[in-house]
N, C-alpha and C positions, 0 to 999 in steps of 0.2 A: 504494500500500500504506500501511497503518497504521505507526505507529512511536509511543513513548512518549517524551519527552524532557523531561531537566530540565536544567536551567540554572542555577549557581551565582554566587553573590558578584553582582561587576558585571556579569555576561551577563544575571540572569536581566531586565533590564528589554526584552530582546527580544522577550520571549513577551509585553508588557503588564503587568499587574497582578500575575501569578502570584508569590505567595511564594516565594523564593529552595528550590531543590530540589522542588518539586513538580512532579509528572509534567504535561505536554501534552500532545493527542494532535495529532501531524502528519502528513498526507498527504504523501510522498515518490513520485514514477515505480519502479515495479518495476524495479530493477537500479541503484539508486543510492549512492553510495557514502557516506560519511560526510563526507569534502570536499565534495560535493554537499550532504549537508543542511546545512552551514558554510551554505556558498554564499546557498541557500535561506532558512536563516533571518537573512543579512546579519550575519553574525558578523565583527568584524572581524579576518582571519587572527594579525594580532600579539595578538588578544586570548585564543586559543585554543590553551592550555596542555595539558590532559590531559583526554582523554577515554575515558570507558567505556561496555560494549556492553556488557548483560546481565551484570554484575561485573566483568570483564574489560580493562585496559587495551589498546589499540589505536590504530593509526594512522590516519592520514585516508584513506588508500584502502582501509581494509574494505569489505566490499561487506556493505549494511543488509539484514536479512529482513523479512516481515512479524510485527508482535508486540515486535519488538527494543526492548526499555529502554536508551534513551542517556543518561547524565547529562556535561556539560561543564566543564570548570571554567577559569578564567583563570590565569594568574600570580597566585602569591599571595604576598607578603612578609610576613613575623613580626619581631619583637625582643623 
């Protein structure tokens, strides 16, 4: 199935080239879960802070649909 994904801050150099928040389109197996497309796109798990589904925050065992906008983001420190 199809999936949208964006990748923020220090994740997005995962996808390649893609400017930091711009959607990807990724191929995931029907019935996968969000930990699964961690997995898949070689995220590495301590780097993987907050993630949203379609607006929505959520945890790594949601189970992904076809269509679904993920954006990811890392630990982020301010001062």
């Amino acid at each position: 199935m199809e999936i949208y994904v964006k990748l923020f801050a220090t994740l997005r150099t995962y996808l390649g080239n893609a400017p930091s928040g711009t959607p990807v389109t990724v191929h995931i197996p029907a019935g996968s879960t969000l930990g699964e497309l961690v997995e898949q796109l070689k995220l590495p798990p301590e780097e993987v802070k907050i993630c949203f589904v379609n607006g929505r925050i959520v945890e790594l065992d949601y189970l992904l649909t076809e269509g679904d906008e993920v954006g990811i983001f890392p630990p982020i420190g301010g001062g």
